[in-house]
Structure formats: C-alpha cells, structure tokens
N, C-alpha and C positions, 0 to 999 in steps of 0.2 A: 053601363048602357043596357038596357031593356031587351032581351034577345028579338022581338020584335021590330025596333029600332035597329038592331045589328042588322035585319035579316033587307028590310029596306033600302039601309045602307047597301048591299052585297048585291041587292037588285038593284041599283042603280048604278054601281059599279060596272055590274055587268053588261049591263044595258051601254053605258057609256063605251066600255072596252068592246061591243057586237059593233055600236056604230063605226067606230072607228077602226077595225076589221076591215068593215065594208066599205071605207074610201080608200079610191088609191092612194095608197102613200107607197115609201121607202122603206128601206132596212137600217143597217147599222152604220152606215158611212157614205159620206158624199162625194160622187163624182165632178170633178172641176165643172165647170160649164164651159161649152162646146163654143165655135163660130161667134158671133154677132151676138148670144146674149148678154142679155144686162147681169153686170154680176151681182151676187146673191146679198141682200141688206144684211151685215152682222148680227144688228140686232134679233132677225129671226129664222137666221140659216142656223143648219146644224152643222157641227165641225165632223172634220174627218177622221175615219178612226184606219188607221193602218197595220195589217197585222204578220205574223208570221208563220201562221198555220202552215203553209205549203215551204217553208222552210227560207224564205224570200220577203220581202219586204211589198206589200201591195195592200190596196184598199181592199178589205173586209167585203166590197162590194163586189169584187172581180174574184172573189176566191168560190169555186165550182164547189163546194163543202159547207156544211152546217155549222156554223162557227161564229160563239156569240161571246163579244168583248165587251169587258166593262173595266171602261175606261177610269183612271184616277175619280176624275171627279163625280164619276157616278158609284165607286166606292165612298169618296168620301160622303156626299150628301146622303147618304144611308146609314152613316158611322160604323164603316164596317172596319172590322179588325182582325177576325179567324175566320177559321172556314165556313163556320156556321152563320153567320152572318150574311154572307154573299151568295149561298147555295139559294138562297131563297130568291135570289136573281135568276138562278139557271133551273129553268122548267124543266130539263128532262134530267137532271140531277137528282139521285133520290140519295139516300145514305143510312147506316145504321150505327149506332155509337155505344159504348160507355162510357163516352166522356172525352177531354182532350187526350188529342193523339192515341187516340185506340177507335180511330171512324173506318169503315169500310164505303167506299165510294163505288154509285155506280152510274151508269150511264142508258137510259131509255129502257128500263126496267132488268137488263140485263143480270141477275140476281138471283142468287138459291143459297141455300146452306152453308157457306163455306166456300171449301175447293182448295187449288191450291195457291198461286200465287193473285194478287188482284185482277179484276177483272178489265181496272179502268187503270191508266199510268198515272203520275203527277210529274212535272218539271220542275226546276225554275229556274229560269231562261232554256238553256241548250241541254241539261243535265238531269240526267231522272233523280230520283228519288225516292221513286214505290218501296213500298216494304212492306214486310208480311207483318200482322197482327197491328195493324193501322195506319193508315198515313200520315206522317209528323203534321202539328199545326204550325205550319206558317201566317208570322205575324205580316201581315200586309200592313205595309205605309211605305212611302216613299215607291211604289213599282209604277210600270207605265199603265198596265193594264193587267187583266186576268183573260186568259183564253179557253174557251171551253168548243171543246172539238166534238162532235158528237158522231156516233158510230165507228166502225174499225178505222184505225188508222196506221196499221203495217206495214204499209208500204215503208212512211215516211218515219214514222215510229219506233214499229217491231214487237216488241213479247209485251203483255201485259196492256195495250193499246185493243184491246181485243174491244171493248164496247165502246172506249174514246179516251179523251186525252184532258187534262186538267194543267194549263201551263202558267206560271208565274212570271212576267215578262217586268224584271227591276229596270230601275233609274240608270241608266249606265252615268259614269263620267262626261262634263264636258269641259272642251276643252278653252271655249271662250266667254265664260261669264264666272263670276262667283256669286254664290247662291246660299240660302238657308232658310229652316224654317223650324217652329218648333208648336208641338200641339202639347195642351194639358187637358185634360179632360176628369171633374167627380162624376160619381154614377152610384145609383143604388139600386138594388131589387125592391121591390112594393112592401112584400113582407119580408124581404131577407138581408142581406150585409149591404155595408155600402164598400167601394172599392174606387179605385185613382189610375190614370192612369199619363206616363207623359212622355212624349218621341221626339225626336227630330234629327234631322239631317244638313249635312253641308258639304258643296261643291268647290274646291279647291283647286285653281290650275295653280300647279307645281312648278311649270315650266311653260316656256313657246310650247312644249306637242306634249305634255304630261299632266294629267289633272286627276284629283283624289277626290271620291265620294266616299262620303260615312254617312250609315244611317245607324241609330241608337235608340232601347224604346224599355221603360218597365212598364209593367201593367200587373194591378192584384185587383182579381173581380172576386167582390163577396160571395159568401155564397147561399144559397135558398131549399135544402133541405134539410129537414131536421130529423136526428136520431132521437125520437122519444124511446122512453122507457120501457121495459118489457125484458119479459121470465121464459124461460122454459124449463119444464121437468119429465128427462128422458126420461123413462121406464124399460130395463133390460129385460128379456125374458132368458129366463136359464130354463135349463131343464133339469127338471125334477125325479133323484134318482130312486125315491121311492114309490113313485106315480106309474101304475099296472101298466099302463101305455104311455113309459118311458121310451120305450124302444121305437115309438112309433111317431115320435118327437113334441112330446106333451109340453108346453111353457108354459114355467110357474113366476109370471112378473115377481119376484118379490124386492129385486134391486131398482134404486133409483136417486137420480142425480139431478137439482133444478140450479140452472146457469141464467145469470142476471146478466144485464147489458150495460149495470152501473157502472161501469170505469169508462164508456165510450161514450156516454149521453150528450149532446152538444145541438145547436138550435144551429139553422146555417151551417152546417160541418162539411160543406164540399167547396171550399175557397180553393182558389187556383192563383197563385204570382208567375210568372213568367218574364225573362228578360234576355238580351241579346241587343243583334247588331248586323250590321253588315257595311263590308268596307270594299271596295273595286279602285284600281287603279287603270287610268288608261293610256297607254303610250302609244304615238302616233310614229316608230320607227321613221319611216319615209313617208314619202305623199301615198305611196301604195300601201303599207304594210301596216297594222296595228296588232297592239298585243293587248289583253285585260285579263288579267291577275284579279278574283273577288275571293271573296270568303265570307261565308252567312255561318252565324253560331245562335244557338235560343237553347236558356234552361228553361225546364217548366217542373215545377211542383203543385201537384194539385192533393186532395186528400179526400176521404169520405165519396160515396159514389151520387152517380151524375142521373140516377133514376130514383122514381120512386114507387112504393109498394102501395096496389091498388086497394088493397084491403081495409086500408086505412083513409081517412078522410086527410083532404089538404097532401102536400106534398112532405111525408112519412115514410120512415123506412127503421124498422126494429133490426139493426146490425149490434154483433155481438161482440166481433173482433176490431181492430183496425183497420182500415184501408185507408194506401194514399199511393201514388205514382209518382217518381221522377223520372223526365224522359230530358236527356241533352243529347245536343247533335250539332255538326258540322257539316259542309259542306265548299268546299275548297275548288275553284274551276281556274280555267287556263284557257284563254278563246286567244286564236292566231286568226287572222282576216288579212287577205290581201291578190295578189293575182300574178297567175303565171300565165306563158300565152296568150294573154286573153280572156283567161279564165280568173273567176271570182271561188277564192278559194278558202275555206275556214276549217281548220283545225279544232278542235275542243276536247280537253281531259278533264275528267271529273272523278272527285275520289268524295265521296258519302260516309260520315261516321256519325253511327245513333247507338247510343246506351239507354234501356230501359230498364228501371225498377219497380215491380207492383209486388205490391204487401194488399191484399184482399181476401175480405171478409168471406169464409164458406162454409158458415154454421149453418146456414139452410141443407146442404149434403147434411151434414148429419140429422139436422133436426127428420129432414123430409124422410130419410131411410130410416131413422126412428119412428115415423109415425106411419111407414108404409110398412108392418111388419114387426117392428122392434127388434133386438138384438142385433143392430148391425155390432159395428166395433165399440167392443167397452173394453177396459183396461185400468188395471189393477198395480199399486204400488206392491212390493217384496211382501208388506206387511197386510193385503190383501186390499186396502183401500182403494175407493173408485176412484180413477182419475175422470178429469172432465174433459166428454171428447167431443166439446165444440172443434172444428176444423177450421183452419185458416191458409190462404194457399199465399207461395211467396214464386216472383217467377225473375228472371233475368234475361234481358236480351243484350249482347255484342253483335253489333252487325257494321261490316263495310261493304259499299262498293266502288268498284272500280269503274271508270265508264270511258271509253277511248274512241272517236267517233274523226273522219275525215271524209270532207265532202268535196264537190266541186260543181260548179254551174256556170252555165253559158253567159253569157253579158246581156243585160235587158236590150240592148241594140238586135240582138239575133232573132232573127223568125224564129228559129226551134229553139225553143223554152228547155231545160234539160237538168238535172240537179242527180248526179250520181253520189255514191259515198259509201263507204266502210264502215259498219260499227262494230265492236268489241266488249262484252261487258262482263264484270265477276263479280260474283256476291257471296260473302260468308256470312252465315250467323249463326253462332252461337246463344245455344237454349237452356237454360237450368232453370226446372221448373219444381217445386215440392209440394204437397199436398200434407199437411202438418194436425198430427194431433200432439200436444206441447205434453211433455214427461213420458211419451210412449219409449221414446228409445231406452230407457229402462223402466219398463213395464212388462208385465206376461197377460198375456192370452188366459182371462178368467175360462177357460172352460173347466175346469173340474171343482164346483163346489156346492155343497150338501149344504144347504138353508134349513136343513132341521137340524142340523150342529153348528151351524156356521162356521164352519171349517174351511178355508180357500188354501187349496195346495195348488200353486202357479207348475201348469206343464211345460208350455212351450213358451218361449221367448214370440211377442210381438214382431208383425213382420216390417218391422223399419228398415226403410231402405237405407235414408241415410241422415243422420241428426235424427228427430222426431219425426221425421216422411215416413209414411204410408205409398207414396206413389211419387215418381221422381219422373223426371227426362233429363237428359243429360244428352247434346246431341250437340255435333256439326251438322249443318245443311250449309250445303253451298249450289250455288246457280253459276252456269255458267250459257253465256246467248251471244253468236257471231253473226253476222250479217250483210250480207251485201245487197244492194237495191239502187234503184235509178226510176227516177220518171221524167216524164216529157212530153210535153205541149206544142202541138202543132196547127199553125191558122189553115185546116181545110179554104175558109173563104177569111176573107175579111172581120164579118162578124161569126165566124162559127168556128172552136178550137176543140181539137180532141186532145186528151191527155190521158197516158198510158203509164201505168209503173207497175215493177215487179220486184218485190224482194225474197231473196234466199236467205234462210235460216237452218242454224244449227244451235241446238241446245243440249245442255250436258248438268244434268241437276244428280245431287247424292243428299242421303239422308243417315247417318251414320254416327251410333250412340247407343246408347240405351233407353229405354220407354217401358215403364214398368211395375210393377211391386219387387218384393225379394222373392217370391214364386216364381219370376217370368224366363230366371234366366240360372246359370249353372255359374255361379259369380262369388268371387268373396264378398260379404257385406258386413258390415254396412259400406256401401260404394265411400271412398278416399280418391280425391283427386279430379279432376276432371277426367271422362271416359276411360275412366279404371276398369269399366265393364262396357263391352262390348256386345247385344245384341238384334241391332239393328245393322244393316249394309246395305240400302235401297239403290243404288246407282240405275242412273234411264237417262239415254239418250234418243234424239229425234231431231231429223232436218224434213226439211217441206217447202214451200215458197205460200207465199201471201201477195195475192198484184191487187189491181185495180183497173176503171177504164170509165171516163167522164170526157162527155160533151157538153160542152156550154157555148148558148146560143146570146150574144150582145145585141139584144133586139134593138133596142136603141141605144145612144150611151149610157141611159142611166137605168136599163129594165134589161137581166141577167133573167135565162132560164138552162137550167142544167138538168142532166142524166150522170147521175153517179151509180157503178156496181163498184162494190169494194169490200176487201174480209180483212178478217183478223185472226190472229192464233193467241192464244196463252199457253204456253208450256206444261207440258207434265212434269209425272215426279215419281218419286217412288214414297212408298207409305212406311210410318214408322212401326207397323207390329212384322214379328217375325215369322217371312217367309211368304207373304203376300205379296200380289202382281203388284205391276206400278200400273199410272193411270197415265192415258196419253195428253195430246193436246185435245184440247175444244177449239172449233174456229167459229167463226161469224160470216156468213155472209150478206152484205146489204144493199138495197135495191133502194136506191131515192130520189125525188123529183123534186126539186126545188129552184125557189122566186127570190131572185135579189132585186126590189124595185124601188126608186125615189123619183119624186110626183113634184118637181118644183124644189128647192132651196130648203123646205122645212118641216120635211113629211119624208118617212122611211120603212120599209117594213119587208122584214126576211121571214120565210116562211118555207119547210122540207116537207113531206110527205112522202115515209117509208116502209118498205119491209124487210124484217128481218130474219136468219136462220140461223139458230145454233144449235151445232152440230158437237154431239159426246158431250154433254151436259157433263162439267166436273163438277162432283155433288157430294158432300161428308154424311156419312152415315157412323151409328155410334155401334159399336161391335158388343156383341155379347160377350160374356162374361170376362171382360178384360178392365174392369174397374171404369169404364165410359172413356177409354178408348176411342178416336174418330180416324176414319179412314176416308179415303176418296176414293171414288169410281168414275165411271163411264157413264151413266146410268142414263140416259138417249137424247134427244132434243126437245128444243120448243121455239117457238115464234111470238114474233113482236109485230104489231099495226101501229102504226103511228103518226099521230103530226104534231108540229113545231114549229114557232111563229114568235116574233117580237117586232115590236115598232118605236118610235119614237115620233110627235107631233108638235112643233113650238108652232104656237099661237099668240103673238105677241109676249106679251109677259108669262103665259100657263106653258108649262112644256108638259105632255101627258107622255110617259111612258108605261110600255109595259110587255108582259111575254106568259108563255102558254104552252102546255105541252101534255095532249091524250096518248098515251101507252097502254096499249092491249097486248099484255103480255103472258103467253100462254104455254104449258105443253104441248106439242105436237106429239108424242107419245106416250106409252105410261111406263112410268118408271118401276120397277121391278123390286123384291127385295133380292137381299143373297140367297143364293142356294151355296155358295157355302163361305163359312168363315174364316177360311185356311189362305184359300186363292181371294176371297171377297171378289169373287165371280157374280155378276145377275142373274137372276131368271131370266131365259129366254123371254117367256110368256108368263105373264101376269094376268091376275082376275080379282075381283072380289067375292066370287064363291072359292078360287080354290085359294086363297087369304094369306095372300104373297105381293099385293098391290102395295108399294109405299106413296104410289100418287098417281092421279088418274089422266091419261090425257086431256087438258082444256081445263086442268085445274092452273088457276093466277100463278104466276110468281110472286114472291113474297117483295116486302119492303115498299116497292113504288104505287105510288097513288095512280091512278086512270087517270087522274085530272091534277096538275099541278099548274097555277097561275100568280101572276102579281101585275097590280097597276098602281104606278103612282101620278099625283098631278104638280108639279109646283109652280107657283106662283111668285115673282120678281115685284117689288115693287117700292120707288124711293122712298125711305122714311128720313125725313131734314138729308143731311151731308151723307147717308147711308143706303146702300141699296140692300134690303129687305128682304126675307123671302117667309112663307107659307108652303110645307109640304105637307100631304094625305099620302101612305101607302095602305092597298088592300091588298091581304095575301090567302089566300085559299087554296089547301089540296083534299081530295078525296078520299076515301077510306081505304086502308091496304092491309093487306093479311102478312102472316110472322110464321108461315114455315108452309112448307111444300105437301108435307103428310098433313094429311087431312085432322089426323087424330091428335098429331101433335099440335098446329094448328089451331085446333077449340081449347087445349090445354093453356095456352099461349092468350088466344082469345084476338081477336083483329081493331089495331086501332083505328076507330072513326076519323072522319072526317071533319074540318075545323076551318076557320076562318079567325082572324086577327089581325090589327088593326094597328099603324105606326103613325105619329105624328112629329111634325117637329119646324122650329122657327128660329130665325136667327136675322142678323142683321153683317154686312160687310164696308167697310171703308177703306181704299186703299191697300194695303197687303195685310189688315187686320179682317177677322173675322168671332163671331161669337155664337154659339147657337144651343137651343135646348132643344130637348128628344125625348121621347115616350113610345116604349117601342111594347107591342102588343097591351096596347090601351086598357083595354075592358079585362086582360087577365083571364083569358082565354087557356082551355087545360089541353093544349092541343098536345100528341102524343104522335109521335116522329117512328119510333122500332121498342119491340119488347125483347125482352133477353130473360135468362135464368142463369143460375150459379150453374146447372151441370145440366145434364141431358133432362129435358121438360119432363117426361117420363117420371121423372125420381125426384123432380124442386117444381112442381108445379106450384105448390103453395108459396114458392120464394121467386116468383117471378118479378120484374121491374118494369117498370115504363119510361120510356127516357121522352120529356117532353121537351117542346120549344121553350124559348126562354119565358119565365115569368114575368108578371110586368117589370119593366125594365125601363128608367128615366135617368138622366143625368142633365151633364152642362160642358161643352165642349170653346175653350179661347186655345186662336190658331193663329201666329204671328208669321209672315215671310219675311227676309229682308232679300235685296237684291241691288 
C-alpha cells in the first residue's frame, strides 16, 4: 500500500476512534440491568467480563483501578498466542526484548536502564512468576482471560508490583460438563519460514465433585532473519621495540587475523519450537471446601537472534558465532478455598522452576574494541600462532521460587468489604556466565615480540578464568520478600465506598559469588567447581509499608467515578563488584482519577487519568575499568502524566473496539555520575559545565512511546449455514528513545514511530470455526527497543533493532466438542 494510502487510512482510523471517544459509551463489562428495564437484546449487548484484580471476584466495572481484560475470545480473534501478540492490546504496556523469554516489561513508562529486580510482576492465576533477566513466555490458550493492572499495586501484590501487574487468569476445572477443543493452525512470515502450530484441551469430571483439565500445545514459528555473509580482519598493534618512542607507546600494526562468518550463514536462522501443557485437577472436598492441584510445564528452543542490524538493508545481521537459547520451566500451585466462621478463606503454595541456556554471538566486543584502538586481547598458540579472538559469551540460569500466601475475606453479604493475608516468598538463582575466546586457556599473553626477527617468546599465561573465559560470574542471588497486608471497603453512603489497605514488608536479598577476570580476586584459577572462589558478599535488608486509599463514587448503576492514591516498592539489593554499597528500594507513588461508564447494553468505555512519582530511581551504570561491569544505584527520581482509555461499541453486526494510552514520562531530577567507584556513591550535584551529568532532569525515559493505540472493527455476517466475519486492526505507537544518557542515546539512535495494519476472515458453524490472518499487512519496519552486545560505548557499530513482527499470514481450523 502506497504510504499515502497508509496515511488516509490512519486518518480515518483516527477520526473514527475521536468520534467514538466523544459518545457516551462504557468500559469493559456490563452491569445487570436494574428495576423494570427491558433486558438487553443478545444479539447487541456486550457480555460481561469479571475479574480479580482486587483479589475477589466482581465486574471489571466495580473495580476502583485501572484494569484492562482481555477476555478469551478477544485473544482469540486476534490469534494471539505469546506475549507479544496481546501487548499490543495493552496501551500502557511498553517492553524491551531479545527475543522469547528474555522480554523486560513495563508498565506506563515506568523504565530506565536496568535496575534490580522487575519493575512490573507477572502471575498466573494466584502465583508469581517474575524473574530476573526476563519473563518466561507463556503460551496462552485455553485461559479465561489476561489482567493488566496498571500502576502500583502493593498493597495487594507486594515487591516487584511497583509500576503494575500482568496476571494470567487459566481455565480452571469443571466439575459439570465434559468439554474439548482442538486448534491447528499453518502460518508463514512474507519473506521468511513458514511454521505450524497445534493445541487443545479437555475437561474431564473424574467423579460426582472431581474433574481434570488438560491443556497441550506445540508450536515451531519460522523464522525471518537472515545471517548473510561477511569478514572481518583484526589488526593488532604491538609495540615496536626498536621505535625511538618505544617508551612512549609507539604501535607497529604489523599482526593480523581476518575471521569469516561461513560456518553460521543461514537465511531465516532465528526459528523458535516450543511446547508443553498444563494440567489442574479440582476436587470439591465438601460443599465448603475445594482443593486444585495444577502444574504448567513449556520447553522453548529458539536459535539465532530476534534483531536486526541497521547497517544493512532488509532484516540482516553478520553474526560470527552461534546463538540459540533454551529456556524450560514449571510451575506447580496448590489453591485450598473454603470458609471458617464466615469467613471466605484461600490458601495458595506455589513453587517456580526455570532453567536457562544462552550460547550468543559477541564478536562485535571484539570487533568494536578492535576498531576502537586496536590491540585489545590477541593470543598466541606455544608456537607463537594467532589464535582467533572472536568472542562468544555462554550464560546459565537455575532459578526457583518458593511462594506461600494466606488470605481471608469477609462474605460478600457484609457491609465491610475486607481481604487480609500473609505472604512469604523465596528465590534462588544461580548464575554461570563466561565470556569466551575458544583456545585462550592455553594460550599466552603475546606481549613480548620483535617483528624484525619475528621472534615470540610468550611471558605470561592468558588471564582465563575458567575453560576459555576471559570474565566469568559464578554467583548465588537469592531474594527473600514477607509480607503482611489488609484492605477494606466501606459504604460511607449507599453510592460512595472508601477503601483503605496497608502492607508491611520485609525483604532480605544477597548476592554472593564471584564476578570477574583472574585479576579481580586472590583465587586459585582457573575457578573448578561452582563458587570455588569467593568475592562477592552483597547481603541488604529492608522493611517499610506500601498502602493505599480509593473512593469510588456509583453515580448511577452503570457510571463508576474513582479517586485512587497508591505506591509501590521494588526491593533493593546489593551489587556484585567488591566492596560497593547496595542500592535500596524505589517506590511509586500514584495519584489517579478514573471513569468506569456503560451508556445502554452495547457501549463501554474505561478511561484513568494520572500522576506518577518515583522515588531512588534504581538505575545500572557500567563501572570503569572492570571489564563493563554494571552496577545499580540510587540515582534520583522522575515522573509520569498520563492517560488511559479503551472501549468497546457493538452496532449491530460491527463491534468497534479499541484502547489508547499518552505517557509523559520524565526526570524530575538530574541524575548524577559517580564520584566514586569504590562505594558507586553519586554526585551530589551535577552540571554540564562541571561534566559529571549522566542525564538531565526532563530528559524522556526510554522504551515507552507518548502515544501507544489500537482500534479494530468486526463485522458478523451470515454466509449460507455459516456465520461469517470480516476484521480490520489498526495499531499505532509513537517514537521512544533507548537510554537515559543523552550520549549513549544518539549512539543507540531513537526508534521512530510506526503504524501497521492486521487483517483477517473466517467463517463459523456450530462448534467448527476456520479463519485466515494477515497480520502487519503492508510489512511495516516498525522497531519496538535497541540493544547492543556490551556497553554502547565500546559496540556502537554492533547495535540491533528488535522489530514487530514481519508480515505475518497464516490459516487457523478450531474444532470444539461438547
């Protein structure tokens, strides 16, 4: 399509999505109708959605919070399947990626550098999940819905709820029907692989009060970049011992090495398969009591990386080594539900196991510090030969957690609304990470050789840490987060409810291991064993409370207006080089006003308006001379403006949806560099004359767009024995910058702004269904987050761009029985 034609299209979209703005409509779920009215025609009411953000079971309409659900069926008719698929439903969601399962999530631009643990949680159902160095991808099908909670939510939450919450709310068991369904789906990229994919589930009562759900799913998406061809030819500079101003460090290139990328060339080379399950049983003890037992399991293997290099036309990328990830995990829960006195009472244990493997490509380190300088690291066989020091880094994660939560709540019958509870929660993970040039561990350190004899007499041994490493980590971190909290709801009048919570927190994190070269530390090496060497010891602790305090006004039954203040903490930590402070918590605090309204049976529209403050900005900073190194600090605050909106409108046969979210997301102060490297203390005071600023107050936070939107339209309509449909999605965000320094920043370079275009059609009969999909039509190069192999600084030339998906078309048959 013609970008002219695009751009028409984008006007009209928008124009459509202002008018309907401006009619009253509703939000995301329908209130029964009251007295005497007539009840709402099926064919053009909208169903209800019910959720459980507040920890409780109630229409999405009555929930005093910014809370947007997307229901099964508006997953499916958008064929969504990962995360990235349905983010582009949630407007205040922004994200940064390499790929599956290494995404960082965030929440209403909430975002800088790093830090320590996430800024936003994930669930699924009652159980976290979060984890550091990305959040697993769960395959969505079979769940009820997805919950996005937006702003703090500590009360009910706690650590890592600091900008919002991302909840996966599955299928439970039932106990009076049997059920099944089963989806296959082909699919190919425009120019790249094609790939298959096929799920389904089934509902088994086992007994009068015991029924079994299983869901089951593989999926291999091709993949759509290509590793072309391409050279490089280090040049070492030695120094030349017969050169007058030897002493004064004169370099005589006269070594050199040119490394081909022929053993790794492949067109498409970042294909990803993935598979798993999840299984729940539910047993109904007594008429009070229930127990569910579930367990969710997914491998994923993906290979080759998920960006591409701008330098190059089409989506290109000259890697040298190999890359590929495997990431599996579990997740095992235990939910007790039932009542004592009167009370509504749920127990839940949850235990989290993820193993990750990444083998990736980091010949750009070498290349870049070869061409910034020359003579980083060369190395030499016994018999003086250069080895080749492309670099490839290999990394391991073991991680569990433990999660132990009890709650209790009053009986919806009781004027005071009240939900107290206990949480517990412990996380280990284990990190071995290498930084590898392959044959160094018996190699020497070329410094001593005379190129007018060619004479190489090796002095020192190579500093391998351990196998071929150059820089290793080897560490335990563990987290450890208790918590007590309560909130509660009380009818001041009839229509006007205040609700209050407060939680108490203690947190207890350690970092303890080694992080290093073989310089770093007084150690036998090469390191044998896991934490054969010891020096790191980070231990920090810190308790505090997190509350809250909402008024919501029920102007009429079906037009909600709230007052929400509410914060959030994220946990400190301590940092892995030695002898540096730890960093404390950052909180949140949020101020917001928001409209739950529905205007008749087929019109809705939820809309926030807030402000935010975060406070001790946790922010990584790359540490001098310690090989790039990152640490966290303090480094001050910034603020957030914002608003956030979605509707939904059936008009007969067209249902128009759709949502929107502006984010002014700024420093409030300016961030400092170190004054020193020991403590990784700030400056006080920062300037750009005395040239100590690493960012200026009212400089953007990185990653999130000002503007992120989407509107789709569908259209129902009988084709013979068939009911038909026709859908248009338009998705649009605005341009967002990739790092907080200004300097690094330009290195980086800010991706623009983009628009692209979904289509799709299918026909239904009975519990068959069929449908095709074309998802970013016109092939659109839109570009989501930029990353680098190592600090910008030193890989600017090896920077990537991780875009949306390419065009993207397939064919999806969906069979139920019942």
């Amino acid at each position: 399509m013609p970008r002219a034609s695009r751009a028409c299209c984008l006007r009209l979209a928008t124009l459509l999505g202002t008018a309907t703005m401006l009619t009253p409509m509703a939000a995301q779920a329908e209130t029964p109708a009251v007295g005497n009215e007539t009840p709402p025609d099926p064919a053009t009411a909208l169903g209800e959605i019910v959720v459980t953000a507040t920890r409780k079971q109630e229409s999405v309409q009555r929930v005093p919070i910014s809370v947007q659900a997307l229901t099964m069926d508006k997953l499916d008719q958008r064929q969504v399947s990962v995360f990235s698929d349905y983010v582009e439903m949630l407007p205040s969601v922004s994200f940064d990626s390499l790929g599956p399962g290494r995404t960082n999530l965030y929440f209403r631009g909430i975002s800088v550098n790093a830090g320590g643990l996430p800024t936003a949680a994930t669930y699924i159902d009652d159980v976290p999940i979060t984890s550091i160095g990305g959040m697993p991808e769960v395959h969505v099908y079979d769940v009820e819905r997805v919950e996005a909670l937006s702003g703090p939510q500590g009360t009910l939450f706690g650590s890592s709820s600091l900008a919002g919450t991302l909840r996966i709310i599955t299928q439970k068991p039932k106990l009076d029907k049997v059920e099944a369904g089963i989806d296959v789906q082909v699919d190919k990229f425009g120019a790249g692989a094609a790939g298959a994919e096929i799920q389904g589930y089934i509902n088994l009562p086992l007994a009068q009060r015991v029924a079994l759900r299983v869901m089951a799913f593989y999926e291999h998406e091709g993949g759509y970049i290509d590793n072309t061809p391409g050279s490089y030819t280090y040049t070492f500079g030695q120094f030349n011992p017969n050169s007058p101003t030897y002493n004064g460090g004169t370099y005589n290139p006269a070594i050199s090495y040119t490394r081909t990328n022929a053993n790794v060339v492949h067109n498409n080379y970042n294909p990803v398969t993935s598979w798993g399950g999840r299984a729940s049983i539910l047993a109904q003890v007594t008429d009070d009591w229930s127990l569910t037992p579930s367990i969710t399991y997914q491998d994923q293997h993906s290979y080759g990386g998920f960006g591409y290099d701008p330098r190059f036309s089409g989506l290109q990328v000259h890697d040298y080594t190999p890359t590929s990830d495997h990431d599996e995990w579990y997740q095992a829960s235990l939910t007790l539900q039932g009542q004592i006195a009167g009370l509504d009472v749920t127990g839940v244990f949850g235990y989290f196991h993820r193993d990750v493997h990444v083998l990736q490509d980091y010949s750009y380190y070498s290349i870049d510090y070869d061409k910034n300088g020359g003579s980083y690291y060369y190395f030499r066989d016994a018999q003086g030969a250069v080895l080749d020091p492309t670099q490839y880094a290999t990394s391991s994660t073991a991680g569990h957690k433990i999660t132990e939560e009890l709650r209790v709540a009053t009986p919806r019958s009781s004027r005071l609304q009240m939900t107290a509870g206990v949480f517990n929660q412990f996380q280990k993970d284990t990190v071995e990470e290498d930084f590898v040039f392959p044959g160094s561990a018996n190699a020497y350190a070329g410094t001593d050789y005379d190129p007018s004899t060619g004479i190489f007499t090796p002095l020192d041994p190579a500093p391998v840490v351990r196998g071929n490493s150059l820089y290793s980590t080897d560490e335990d971190r563990t987290y450890k987060d208790f918590g007590i909290y309560g909130e509660a709801t009380y009818p001041i009048l009839d229509t006007l409810k205040l609700t209050g919570g407060i939680r108490y927190f203690s947190t207890s994190n350690n970092t303890y291991g080694f992080n290093g070269t073989i310089y770093s530390a007084n150690c036998t090496f090469p390191l044998v064993g896991h934490l054969s060497c010891i020096d790191v010891d980070e231990p920090y602790h810190q308790t505090g409370e997190t509350h809250k305090v909402s008024l919501a006004w029920q102007v009429v039954p079906d037009k909600l207006l709230y007052a929400t203040y509410s914060t959030g903490f994220r946990p400190g930590g301590g940092n892995n080089l030695t002898g540096s402070q730890p960093y404390k918590a950052d909180t949140l605090d949020n101020y917001e006003l928001g409209a739950k309204l529905r205007f008749g049976p087929n019109i809705r529209f939820n809309t926030a308006i807030y402000y935010e403050k975060w406070k001790g900005v946790q922010y990584s900073v790359i540490v001098a001379n310690t090989f790039g190194s990152t640490a966290t600090i303090n480094a001050g605050d910034a603020r957030v403006y914002g608003i956030e909106g979605d509707f939904d409108w059936k008009l007969g046969p067209v249902t128009l949806s759709g949502s929107g979210a502006y984010n002014d997301a700024k420093l409030s102060t300016n961030f400092c560099d170190l004054v020193s490297l020991t403590d990784l203390v700030p400056s006080s005071t920062c300037s750009v004359t005395a040239g100590n600023l690493a960012a200026a107050s009212g400089t953007r936070l990185p990653r999130q767009p000002k503007f992120k939107g989407q509107m789709s339209a569908r259209y129902t309509v009988p084709v013979g024995r068939y009911e038909g449909f026709l859908q248009g999605v338009v998705l649009h965000q605005s341009s967002s910058t990739s790092d907080l320094n200004t300097t690094n920043d330009a290195l980086y370079g800010d991706p623009a702004g983009f628009t692209s275009f979904d289509f799709s059609a299918g026909a239904k009969r009975d519990l068959f269904s069929v449908e095709a999909f074309i998802q970013n039509a016109f092939d659109e190069r839109g570009v989501l987050s930029r990353n680098a192999f190592c600090e910008i600084q030193t890989c600017y030339e090896g920077t990537r761009s991780y875009p949306i998906k390419p065009r993207y078309f397939g064919i999806r048959f969906s069979q139920k029985f019942q």
